[in-house]
N, C-alpha and C positions, 0 to 999 in steps of 0.2 A: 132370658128368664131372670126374673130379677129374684136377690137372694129373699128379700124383706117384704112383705105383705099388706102389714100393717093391720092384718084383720083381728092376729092374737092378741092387740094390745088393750084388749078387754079382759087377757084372764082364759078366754075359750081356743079352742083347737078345732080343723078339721077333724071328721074322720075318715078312711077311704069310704065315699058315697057321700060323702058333702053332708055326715048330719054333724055339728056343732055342739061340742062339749065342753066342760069344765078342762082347764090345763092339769087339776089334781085330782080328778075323777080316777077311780081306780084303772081305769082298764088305760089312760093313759100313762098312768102312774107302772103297768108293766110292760109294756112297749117301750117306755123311757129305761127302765133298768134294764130291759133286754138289749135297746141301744148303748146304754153304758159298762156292758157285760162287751159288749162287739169293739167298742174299742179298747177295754180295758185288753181284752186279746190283742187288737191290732198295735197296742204298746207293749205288750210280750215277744208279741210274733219279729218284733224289731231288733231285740236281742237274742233270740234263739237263734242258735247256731246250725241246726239239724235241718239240711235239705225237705226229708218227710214229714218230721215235724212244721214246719211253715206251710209246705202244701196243704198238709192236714188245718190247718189254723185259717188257711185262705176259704179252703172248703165250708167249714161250720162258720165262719164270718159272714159268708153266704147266705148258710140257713139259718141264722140268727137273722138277715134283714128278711130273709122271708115269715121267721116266726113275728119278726114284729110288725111286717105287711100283715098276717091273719090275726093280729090283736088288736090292732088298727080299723080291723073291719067290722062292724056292728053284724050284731047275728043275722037281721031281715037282707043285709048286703052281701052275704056270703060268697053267693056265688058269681058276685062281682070280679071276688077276688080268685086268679084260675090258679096262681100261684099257691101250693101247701108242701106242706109235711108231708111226705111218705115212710111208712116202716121200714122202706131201706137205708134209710137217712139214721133213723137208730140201730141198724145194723152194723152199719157204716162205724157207728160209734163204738157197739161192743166188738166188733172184730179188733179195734185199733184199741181197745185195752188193754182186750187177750196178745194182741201183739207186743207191747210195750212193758206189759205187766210179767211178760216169760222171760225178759231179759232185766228184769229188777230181780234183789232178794230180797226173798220172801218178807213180807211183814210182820214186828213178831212182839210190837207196841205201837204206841199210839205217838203220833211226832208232831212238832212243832212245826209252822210256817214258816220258811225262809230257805237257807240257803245259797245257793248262784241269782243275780241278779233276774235270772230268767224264771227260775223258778220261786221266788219269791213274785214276781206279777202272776204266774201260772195259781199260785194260792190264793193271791188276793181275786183272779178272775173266778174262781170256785166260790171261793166266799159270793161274790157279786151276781153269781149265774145259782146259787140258795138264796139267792136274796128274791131273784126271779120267780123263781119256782115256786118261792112261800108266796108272794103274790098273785100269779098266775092261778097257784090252788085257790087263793079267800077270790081272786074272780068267778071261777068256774063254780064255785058256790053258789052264784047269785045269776052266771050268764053261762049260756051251752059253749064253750071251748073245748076244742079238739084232743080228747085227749094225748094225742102224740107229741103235741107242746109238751106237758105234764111228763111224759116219758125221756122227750127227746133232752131237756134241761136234767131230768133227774139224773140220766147217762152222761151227759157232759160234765156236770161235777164229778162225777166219777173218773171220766178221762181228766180232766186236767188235774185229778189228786195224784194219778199215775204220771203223769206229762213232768206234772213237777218233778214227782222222785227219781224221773228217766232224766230229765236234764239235771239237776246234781250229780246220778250217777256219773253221767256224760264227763264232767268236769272233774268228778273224782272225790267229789263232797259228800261227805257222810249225813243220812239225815238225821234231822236234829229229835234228839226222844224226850220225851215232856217224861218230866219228873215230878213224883207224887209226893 
């Protein structure tokens, strides 16, 4: 299989079902940020040091190609695509907050992004996976998207805000408090 095609070099993209769109059409426009959310992880996941955390990072890695296989898919092609989202997938997610989040202390201001190396990508991947999310909503505006997309991103910003302040604890790094 060869890597190059040469059909894009008009500007257009497949989509899964062969219909042909703009490369900045919106709905490619969140499939691309959801792909650059998945590796912004897979450059995280490379310096976290935490056996469960990586598992965990392998797993949603996962369902991010799957979320952007169903964003990929034009509505009338749906059930082309057998691959989705299920509500255990967001379960998935809030169990591993309430886990991670009962061995942080408590939160008690509003902090700044950075810290350990790791957790400094774990905030930039938060910021990138609200970046999603805000496009994924102004889609679903205009096109019938699953809402469990819309849920499953709004929980993962949530975990990686805890993931981050779990890997500084890890390291013994205090997080950083925004000063007013």
């Amino acid at each position: 299989m060869k890597i190059y095609t040469k059909t894009g070099d008009d500007g257009s993209t497949g989509l899964f079902g062969g219909e042909r769109v703009s490369k900045n059409s919106l709905r490619v426009e969140c499939y691309g940020t959801v792909d650059e959310l998945n590796s912004t992880l897979g450059m995280a996941n490379s310096v976290l040091g935490d056996y469960t955390v990586n598992q965990l990072m392998h797993v949603i890695q996962n369902k991010l190609f799957t979320i952007g296989g169903e964003l990929a898919t034009p509505n009338d092609k749906s059930e082309m695509n057998k691959v989705k989202l299920v509500n255990d997938d967001i379960l998935l997610l809030e169990k591993n907050i309430d886990i991670f989040e009962e061995k942080l202390e408590p939160l008690k201001q509003f902090i700044l992004p950075g810290g350990t190396n790791g957790a400094s990508l774990l905030h930039f991947a938060r910021s990138v996976c609200r970046r999603a999310e805000r496009l994924v909503t102004s889609l679903s505006q205009v096109e019938k998207i699953s809402n469990l997309i819309l849920i499953y991103l709004n929980r993962l910003s949530d975990l990686l805000f805890v993931l981050a302040r779990y890997e500084n604890s890890l390291n013994h790094v205090d997080d950083i408090p925004w000063q007013k």
